[in-house]
LUMTOR-333884 format. One record per residue: x, y, z of N, C-alpha, C, O in turn; residue in one letter. Coordinates in steps of 0.02 Angstrom, whole numbers, padded with zeros to 5 digits, always signed. Example, Ala and Ser with C-alpha at 12.3 -4.5 7.8 and 13.67 -1.06 7.14 Angstrom:
<sites>
+00660-00284+00390+00615-00225+00390+00660-00165+00390+00712-00166+00423a +00642-00112+00354+00684-00053+00357+00645+00002+00394+00670+00057+00402s 
</sites>
This chain:
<sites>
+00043-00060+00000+00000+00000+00000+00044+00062+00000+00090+00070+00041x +00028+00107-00050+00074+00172-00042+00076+00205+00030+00042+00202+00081x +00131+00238+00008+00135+00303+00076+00052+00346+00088+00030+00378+00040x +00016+00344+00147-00023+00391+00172-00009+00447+00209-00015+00451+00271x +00009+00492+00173+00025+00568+00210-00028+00577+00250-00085+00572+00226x -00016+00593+00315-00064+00630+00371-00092+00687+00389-00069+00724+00346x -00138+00735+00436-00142+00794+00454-00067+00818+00482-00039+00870+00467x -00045+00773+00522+00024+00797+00546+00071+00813+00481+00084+00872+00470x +00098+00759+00435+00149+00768+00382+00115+00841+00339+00152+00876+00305x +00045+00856+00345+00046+00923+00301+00049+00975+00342+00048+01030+00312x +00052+00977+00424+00061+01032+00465+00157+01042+00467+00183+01096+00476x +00190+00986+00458+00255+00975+00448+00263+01012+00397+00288+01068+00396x +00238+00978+00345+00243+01033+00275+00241+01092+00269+00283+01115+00230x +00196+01137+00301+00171+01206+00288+00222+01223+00362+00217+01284+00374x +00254+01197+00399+00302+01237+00440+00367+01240+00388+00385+01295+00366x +00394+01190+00372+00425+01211+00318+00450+01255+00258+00502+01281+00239x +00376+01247+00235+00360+01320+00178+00394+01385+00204+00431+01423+00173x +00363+01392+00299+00372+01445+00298+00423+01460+00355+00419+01504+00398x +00480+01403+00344+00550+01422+00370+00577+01471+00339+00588+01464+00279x +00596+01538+00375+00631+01607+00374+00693+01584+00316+00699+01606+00258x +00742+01523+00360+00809+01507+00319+00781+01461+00255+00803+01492+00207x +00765+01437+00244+00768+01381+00216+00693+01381+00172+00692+01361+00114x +00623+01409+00212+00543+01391+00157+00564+01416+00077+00617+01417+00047x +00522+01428+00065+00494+01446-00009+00486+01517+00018+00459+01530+00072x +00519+01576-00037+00528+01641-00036+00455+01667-00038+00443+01707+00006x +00389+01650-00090+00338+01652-00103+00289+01668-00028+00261+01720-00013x +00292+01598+00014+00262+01575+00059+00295+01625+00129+00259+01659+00166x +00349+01622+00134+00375+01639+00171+00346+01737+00184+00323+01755+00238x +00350+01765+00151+00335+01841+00133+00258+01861+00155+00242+01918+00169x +00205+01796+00156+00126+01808+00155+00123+01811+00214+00158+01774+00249x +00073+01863+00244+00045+01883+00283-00037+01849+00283-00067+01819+00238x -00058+01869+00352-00145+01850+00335-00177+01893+00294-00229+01871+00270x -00154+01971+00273-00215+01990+00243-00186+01969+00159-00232+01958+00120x -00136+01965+00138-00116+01940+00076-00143+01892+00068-00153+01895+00008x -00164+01846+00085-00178+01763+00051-00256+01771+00046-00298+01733+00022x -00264+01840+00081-00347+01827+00092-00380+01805+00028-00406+01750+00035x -00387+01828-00024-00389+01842-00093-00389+01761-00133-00436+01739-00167x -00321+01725-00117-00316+01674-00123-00373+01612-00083-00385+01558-00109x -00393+01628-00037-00445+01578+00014-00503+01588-00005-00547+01548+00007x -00516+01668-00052-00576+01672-00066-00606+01623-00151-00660+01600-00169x -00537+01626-00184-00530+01608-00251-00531+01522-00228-00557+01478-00261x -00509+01517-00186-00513+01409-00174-00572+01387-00165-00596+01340-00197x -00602+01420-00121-00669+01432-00084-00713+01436-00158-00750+01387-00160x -00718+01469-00207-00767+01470-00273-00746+01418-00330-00780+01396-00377x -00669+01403-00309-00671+01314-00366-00698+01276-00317-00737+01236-00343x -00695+01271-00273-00721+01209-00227-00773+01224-00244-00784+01182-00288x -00839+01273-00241-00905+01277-00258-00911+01257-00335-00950+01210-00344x -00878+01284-00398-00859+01266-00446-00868+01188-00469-00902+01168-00516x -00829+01148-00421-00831+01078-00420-00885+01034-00412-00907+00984-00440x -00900+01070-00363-00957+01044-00332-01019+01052-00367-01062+01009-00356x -01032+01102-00412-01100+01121-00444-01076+01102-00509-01128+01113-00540x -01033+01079-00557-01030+01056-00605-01006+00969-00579-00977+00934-00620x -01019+00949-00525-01029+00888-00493-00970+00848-00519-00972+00789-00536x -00901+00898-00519-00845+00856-00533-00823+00834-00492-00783+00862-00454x -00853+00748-00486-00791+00696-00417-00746+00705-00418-00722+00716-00363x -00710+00706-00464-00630+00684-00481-00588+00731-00461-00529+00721-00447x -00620+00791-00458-00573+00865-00425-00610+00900-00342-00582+00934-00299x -00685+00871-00348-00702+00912-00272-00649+00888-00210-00642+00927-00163x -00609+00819-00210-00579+00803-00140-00515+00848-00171-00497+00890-00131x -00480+00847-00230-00407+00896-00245-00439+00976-00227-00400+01009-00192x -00480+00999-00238-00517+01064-00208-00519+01097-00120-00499+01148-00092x -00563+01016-00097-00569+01025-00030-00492+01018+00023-00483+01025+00084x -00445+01001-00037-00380+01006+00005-00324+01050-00024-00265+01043-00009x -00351+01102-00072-00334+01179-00086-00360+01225-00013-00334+01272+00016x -00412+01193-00001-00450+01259+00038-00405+01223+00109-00361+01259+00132x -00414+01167+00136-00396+01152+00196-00311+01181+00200-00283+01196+00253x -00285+01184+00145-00204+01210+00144-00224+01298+00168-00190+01332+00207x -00274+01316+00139-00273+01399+00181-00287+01375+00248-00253+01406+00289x -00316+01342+00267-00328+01335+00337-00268+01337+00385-00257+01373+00433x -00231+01285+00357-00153+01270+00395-00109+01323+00390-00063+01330+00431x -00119+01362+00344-00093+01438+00307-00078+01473+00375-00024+01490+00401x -00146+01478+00396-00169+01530+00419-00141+01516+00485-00107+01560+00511x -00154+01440+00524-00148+01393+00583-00068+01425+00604-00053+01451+00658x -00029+01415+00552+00036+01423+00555+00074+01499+00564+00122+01520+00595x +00022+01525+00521+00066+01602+00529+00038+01617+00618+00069+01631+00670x -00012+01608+00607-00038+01608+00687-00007+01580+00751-00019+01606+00806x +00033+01529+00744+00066+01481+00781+00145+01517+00804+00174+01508+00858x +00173+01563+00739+00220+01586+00724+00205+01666+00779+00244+01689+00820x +00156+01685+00765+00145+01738+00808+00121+01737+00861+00097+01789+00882x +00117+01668+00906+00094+01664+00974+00035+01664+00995+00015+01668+01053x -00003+01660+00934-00093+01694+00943-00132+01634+00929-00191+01638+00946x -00111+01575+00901-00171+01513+00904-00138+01459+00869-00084+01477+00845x -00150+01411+00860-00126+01345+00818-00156+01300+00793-00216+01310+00801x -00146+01255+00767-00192+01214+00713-00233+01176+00775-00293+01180+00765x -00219+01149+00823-00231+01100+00876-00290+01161+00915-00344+01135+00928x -00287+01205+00925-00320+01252+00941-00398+01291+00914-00449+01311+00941x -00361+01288+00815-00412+01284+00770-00481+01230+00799-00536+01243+00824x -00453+01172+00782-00477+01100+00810-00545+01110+00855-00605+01116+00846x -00495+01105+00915-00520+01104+00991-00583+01177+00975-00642+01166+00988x -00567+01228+00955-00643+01274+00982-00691+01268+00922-00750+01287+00925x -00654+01228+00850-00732+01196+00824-00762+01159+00832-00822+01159+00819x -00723+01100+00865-00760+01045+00916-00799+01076+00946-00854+01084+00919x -00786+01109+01016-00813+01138+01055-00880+01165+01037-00934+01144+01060x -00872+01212+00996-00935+01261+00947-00970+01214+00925-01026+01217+00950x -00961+01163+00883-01016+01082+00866-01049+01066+00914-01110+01073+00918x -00996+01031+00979-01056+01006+01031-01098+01049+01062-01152+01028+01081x -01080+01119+01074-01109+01167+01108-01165+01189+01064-01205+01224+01095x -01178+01182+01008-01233+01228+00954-01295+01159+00948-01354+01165+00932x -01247+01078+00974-01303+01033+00951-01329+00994+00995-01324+00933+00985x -01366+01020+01058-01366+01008+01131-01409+00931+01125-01402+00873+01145x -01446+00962+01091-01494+00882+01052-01467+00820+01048-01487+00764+01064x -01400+00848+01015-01353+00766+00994-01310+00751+01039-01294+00692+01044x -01284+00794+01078-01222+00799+01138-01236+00778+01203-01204+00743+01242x -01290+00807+01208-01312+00821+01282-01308+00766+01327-01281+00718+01298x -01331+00749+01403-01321+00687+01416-01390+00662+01425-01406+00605+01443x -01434+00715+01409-01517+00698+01439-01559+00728+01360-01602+00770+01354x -01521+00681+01303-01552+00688+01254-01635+00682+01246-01675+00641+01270x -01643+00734+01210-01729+00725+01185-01759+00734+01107-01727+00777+01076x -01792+00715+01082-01833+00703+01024-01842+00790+01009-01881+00820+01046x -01801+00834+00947-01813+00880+00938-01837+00879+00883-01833+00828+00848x -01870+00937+00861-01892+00931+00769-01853+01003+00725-01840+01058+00749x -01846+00987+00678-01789+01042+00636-01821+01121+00660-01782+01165+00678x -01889+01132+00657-01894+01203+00699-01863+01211+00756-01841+01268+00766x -01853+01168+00800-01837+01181+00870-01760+01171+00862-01728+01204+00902x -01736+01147+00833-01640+01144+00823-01647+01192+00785-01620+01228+00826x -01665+01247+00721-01651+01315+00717-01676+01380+00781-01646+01433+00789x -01722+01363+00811-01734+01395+00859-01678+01391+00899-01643+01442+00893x -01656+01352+00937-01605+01343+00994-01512+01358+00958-01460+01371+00988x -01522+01351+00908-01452+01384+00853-01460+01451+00872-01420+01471+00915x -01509+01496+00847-01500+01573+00847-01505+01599+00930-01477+01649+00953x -01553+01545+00970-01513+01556+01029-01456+01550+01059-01432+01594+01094x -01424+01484+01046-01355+01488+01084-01299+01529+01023-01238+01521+01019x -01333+01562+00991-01288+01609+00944-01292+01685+00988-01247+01723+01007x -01362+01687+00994-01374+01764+01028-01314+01738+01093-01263+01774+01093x -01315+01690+01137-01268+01697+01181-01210+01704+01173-01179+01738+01213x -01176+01674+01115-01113+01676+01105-01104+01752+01073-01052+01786+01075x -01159+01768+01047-01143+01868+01051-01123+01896+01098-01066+01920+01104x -01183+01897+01150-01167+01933+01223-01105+01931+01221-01072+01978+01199x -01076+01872+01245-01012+01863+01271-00973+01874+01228-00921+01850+01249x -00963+01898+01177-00919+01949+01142-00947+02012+01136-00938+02045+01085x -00977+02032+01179-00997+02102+01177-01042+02119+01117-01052+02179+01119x -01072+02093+01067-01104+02091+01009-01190+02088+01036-01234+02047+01027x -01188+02134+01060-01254+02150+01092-01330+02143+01040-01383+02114+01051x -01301+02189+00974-01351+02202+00929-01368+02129+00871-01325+02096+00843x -01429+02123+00867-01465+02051+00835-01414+02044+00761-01404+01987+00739x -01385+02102+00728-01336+02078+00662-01276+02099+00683-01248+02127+00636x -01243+02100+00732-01191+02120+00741-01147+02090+00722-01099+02123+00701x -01142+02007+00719-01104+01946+00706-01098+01931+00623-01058+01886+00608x -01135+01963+00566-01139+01959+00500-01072+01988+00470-01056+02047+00476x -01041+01947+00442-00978+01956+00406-00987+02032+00342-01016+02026+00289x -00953+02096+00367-00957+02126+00303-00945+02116+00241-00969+02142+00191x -00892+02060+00250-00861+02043+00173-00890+01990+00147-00867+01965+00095x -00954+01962+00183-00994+01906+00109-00998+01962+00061-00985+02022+00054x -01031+01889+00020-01052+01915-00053-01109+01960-00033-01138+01951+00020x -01124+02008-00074-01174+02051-00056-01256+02028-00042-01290+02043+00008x -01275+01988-00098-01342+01932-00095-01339+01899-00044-01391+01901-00012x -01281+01856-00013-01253+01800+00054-01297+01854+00099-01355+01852+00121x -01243+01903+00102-01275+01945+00166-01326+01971+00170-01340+01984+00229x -01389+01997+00110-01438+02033+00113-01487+01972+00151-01517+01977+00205x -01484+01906+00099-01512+01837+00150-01516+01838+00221-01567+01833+00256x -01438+01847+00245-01433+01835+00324-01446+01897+00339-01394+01922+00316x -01467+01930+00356-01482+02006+00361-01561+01993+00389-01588+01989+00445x -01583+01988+00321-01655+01968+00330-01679+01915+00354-01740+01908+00355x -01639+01867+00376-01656+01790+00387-01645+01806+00494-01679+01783+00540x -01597+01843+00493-01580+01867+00559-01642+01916+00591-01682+01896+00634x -01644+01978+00564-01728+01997+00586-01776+01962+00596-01823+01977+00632x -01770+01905+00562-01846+01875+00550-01862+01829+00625-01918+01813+00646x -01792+01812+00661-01801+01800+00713-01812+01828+00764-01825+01788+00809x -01814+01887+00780-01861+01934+00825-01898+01971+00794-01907+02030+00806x -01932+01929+00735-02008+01952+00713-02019+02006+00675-02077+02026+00664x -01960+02039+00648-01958+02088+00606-01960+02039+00531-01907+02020+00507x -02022+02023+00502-02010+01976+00433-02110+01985+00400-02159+01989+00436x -02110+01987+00321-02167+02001+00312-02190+01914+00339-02157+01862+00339x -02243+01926+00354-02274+01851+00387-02295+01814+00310-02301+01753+00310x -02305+01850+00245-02330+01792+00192-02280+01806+00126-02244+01855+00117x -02285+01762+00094-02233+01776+00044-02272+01844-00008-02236+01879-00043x -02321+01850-00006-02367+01882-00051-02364+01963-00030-02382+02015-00058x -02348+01954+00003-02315+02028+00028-02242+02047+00012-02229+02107+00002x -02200+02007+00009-02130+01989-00011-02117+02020-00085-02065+02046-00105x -02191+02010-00126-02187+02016-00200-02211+02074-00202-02190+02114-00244x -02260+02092-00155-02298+02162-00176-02233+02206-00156-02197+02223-00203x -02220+02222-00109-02137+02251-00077-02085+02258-00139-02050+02307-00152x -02087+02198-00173-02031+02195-00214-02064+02229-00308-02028+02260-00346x -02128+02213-00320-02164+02281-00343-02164+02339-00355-02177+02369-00407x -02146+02358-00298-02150+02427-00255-02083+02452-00278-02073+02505-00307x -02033+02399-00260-01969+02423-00278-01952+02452-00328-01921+02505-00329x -01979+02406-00394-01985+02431-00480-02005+02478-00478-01979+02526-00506x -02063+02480-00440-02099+02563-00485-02054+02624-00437-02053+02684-00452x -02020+02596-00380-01972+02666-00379-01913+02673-00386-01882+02724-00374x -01887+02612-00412-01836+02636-00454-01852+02639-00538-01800+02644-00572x -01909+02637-00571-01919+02672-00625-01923+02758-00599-01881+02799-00617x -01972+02772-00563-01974+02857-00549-01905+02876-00542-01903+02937-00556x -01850+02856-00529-01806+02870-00505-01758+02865-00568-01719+02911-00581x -01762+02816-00601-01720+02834-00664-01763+02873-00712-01739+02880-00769x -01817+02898-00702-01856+02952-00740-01852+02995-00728-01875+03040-00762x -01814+03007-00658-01802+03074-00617-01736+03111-00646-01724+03170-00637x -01689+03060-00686-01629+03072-00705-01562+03078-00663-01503+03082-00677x -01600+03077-00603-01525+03045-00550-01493+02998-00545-01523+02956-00511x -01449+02983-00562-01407+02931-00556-01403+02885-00468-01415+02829-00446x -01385+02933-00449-01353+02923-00359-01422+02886-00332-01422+02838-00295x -01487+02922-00361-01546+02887-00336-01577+02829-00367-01617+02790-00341x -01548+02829-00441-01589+02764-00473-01516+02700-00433-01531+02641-00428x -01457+02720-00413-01439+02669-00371-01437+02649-00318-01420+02591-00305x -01453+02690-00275-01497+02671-00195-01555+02638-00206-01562+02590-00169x -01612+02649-00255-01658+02623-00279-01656+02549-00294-01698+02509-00273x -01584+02532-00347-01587+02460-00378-01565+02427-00310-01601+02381-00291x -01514+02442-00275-01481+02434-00215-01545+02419-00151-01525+02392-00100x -01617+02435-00155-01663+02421-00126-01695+02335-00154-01710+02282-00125x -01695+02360-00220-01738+02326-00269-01690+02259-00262-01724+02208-00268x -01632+02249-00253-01574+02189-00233-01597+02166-00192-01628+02113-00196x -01588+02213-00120-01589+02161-00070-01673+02135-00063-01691+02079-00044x -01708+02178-00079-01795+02132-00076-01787+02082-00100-01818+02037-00071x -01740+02058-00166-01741+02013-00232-01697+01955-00172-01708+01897-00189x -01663+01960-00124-01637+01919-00071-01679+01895-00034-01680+01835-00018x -01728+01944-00011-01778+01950+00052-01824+01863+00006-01830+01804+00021x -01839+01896-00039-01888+01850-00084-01861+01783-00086-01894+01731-00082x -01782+01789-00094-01760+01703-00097-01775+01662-00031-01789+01604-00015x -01764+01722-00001-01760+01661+00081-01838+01667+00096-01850+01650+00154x -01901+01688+00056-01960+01659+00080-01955+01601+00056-01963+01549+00088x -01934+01607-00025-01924+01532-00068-01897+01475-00042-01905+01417-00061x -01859+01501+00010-01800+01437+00055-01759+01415-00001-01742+01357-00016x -01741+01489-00038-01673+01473-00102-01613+01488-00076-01613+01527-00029x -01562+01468-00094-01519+01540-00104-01494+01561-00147-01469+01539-00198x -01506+01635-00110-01517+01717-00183-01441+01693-00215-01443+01695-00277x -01400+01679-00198-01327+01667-00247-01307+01630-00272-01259+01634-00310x -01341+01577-00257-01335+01513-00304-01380+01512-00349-01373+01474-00396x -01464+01574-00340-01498+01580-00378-01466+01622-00450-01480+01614-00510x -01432+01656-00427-01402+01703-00470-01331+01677-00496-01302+01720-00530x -01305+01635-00491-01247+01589-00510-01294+01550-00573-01283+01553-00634x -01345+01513-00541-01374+01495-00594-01417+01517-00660-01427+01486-00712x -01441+01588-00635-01458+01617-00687-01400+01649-00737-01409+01662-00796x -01346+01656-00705-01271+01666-00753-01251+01621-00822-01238+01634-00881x -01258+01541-00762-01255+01498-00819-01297+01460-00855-01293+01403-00879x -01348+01516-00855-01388+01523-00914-01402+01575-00967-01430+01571-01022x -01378+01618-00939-01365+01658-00999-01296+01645-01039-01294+01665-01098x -01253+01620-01018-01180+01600-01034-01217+01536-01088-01202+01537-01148x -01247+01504-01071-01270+01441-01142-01277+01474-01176-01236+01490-01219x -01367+01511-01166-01395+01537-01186-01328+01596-01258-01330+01589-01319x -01295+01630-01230-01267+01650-01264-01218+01643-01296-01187+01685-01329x -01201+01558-01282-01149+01535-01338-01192+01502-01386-01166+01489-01441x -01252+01486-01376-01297+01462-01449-01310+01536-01497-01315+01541-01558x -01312+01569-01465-01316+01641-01503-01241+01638-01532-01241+01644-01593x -01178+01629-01506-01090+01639-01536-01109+01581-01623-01106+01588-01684x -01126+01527-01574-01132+01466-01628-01181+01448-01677-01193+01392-01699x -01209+01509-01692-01267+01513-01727-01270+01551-01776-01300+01537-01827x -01235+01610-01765-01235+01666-01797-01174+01689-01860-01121+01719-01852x -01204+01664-01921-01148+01680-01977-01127+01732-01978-01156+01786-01978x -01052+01715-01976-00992+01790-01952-00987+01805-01898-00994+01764-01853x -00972+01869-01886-00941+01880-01816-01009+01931-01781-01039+01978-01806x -01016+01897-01713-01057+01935-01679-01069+02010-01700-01124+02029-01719x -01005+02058-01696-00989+02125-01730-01018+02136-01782-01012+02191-01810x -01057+02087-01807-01074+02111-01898-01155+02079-01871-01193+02079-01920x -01176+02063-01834-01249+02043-01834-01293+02091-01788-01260+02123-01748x -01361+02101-01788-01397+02136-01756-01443+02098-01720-01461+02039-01725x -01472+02186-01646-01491+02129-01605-01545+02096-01597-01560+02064-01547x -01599+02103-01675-01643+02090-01677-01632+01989-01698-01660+01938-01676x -01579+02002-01748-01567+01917-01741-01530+01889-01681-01533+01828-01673x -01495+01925-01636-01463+01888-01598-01542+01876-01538-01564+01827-01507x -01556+01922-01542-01645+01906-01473-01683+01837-01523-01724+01805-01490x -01675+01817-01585-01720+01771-01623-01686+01716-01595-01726+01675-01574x -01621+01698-01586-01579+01654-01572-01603+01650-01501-01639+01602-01487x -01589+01689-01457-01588+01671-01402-01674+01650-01373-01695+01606-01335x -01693+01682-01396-01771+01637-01409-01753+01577-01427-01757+01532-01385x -01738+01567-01470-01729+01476-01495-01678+01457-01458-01647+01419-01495x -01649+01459-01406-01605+01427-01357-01637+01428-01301-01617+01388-01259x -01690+01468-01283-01733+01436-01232-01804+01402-01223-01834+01370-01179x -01815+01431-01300-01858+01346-01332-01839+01287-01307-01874+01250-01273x -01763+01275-01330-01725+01206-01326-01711+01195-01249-01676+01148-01230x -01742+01243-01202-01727+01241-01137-01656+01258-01106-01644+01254-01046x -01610+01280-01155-01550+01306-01146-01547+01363-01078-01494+01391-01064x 
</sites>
């Protein structure tokens, strides 16, 4: 049986990399906010993989991303402030503590409402105790913008700030159109984009009545216009540049005929 490299032989590894005398000049030079960039780019092939349901690369993916992890474990380790063993231990911790249901010693019969209920509670606690007093205080500024408009609204909705029917969700989002039409009729710029910037996050609000999500909704509507508009590339005698857009809209009609 071949050699099985371990969690240890790749924590060995990545101390290495980033030996002062001796790592890789590359590795050695990165800081945490430099690689950030990089964890975010692993993080979207791993999704990548996963939604074009490639086996053969999601486990080479999921151990791109786990290498930022150790990245990070290490520079951290190096500066006295946390370590991979450390990483570990307080996500353990955070698991058994969030899933009292499964952990506990006086288990009981819960139902999926009541394990999201008792989540956003022992979340509100783990606020307090970082001083995170306010109900969104804990929402990452740097999601994706849709990610966050979701949790935003998904977070209100637990102290009851949420329209109670979806049918209100639509009329709201209605509402939105017709004022950001007045608003680009108004000829302001600054206001027809606070406007669309409304008209977004409702278009979020709306996914999470759907129990979608708004970014994978919109990932997927991407790669559909991306078909959609290579049957229009592969269709069209000569070069896009020389055709109009009354035949290229005929095409793309007939590519979603074909369900494209």
């Amino acid at each position: 049986m071949p050699l099985q490299y371990t969690v240890d032989d790749l924590l060995d590894v990545m101390a290495k990399l980033r030996d002062p005398n001796t790592g890789c000049p590359w590795d050695i030079k990165q800081t945490f906010r430099s690689i950030v960039p990089s964890t975010v780019e692993e993080v979207y092939e791993l999704v990548d993989a996963i939604e074009r349901e490639d086996w053969d690369h999601i486990g080479e993916e999921l151990g791109d991303v786990m290498f930022q992890v150790v990245f990070y474990a290490q520079m951290g380790k190096e500066q006295g402030r946390f370590d991979f063993q450390q990483v570990v231990h307080t996500l353990t911790e955070k698991l058994i503590r969030r899933h009292p249901h499964v952990f506990a010693d006086q288990k009981s019969s819960v139902s999926e409402d009541d394990v999201k209920r008792n989540w956003e509670l022992i979340k509100q606690q783990e606020r307090e105790l970082k001083s995170q007093s306010r109900v969104l205080d804990d929402i990452p500024s740097a999601l994706p913008a849709l990610t966050r408009a979701q949790k935003l609204t998904k977070r209100a909705a637990t102290v009851g700030f949420d329209w109670p029917h979806i049918s209100q969700v639509l009329e709201q989002l209605k509402s939105e159109v017709v004022e950001l039409e007045e608003a680009i009729a108004s000829g302001d710029q600054r206001h027809s984009a606070e406007e669309l910037g409304d008209l977004l996050f409702c278009a979020a609000n709306m996914a999470r009545h759907l129990k979608v999500d708004a970014e994978q909704c919109l990932r997927d509507g991407n790669a559909k216009f991306e078909r959609r508009f290579a049957y229009i590339e592969d269709n069209t005698k000569g070069s896009l540049s020389h055709s109009n857009l009354e035949a290229m809209d005929a095409l793309w009609h007939e590519a979603k005929k074909k369900g494209l």
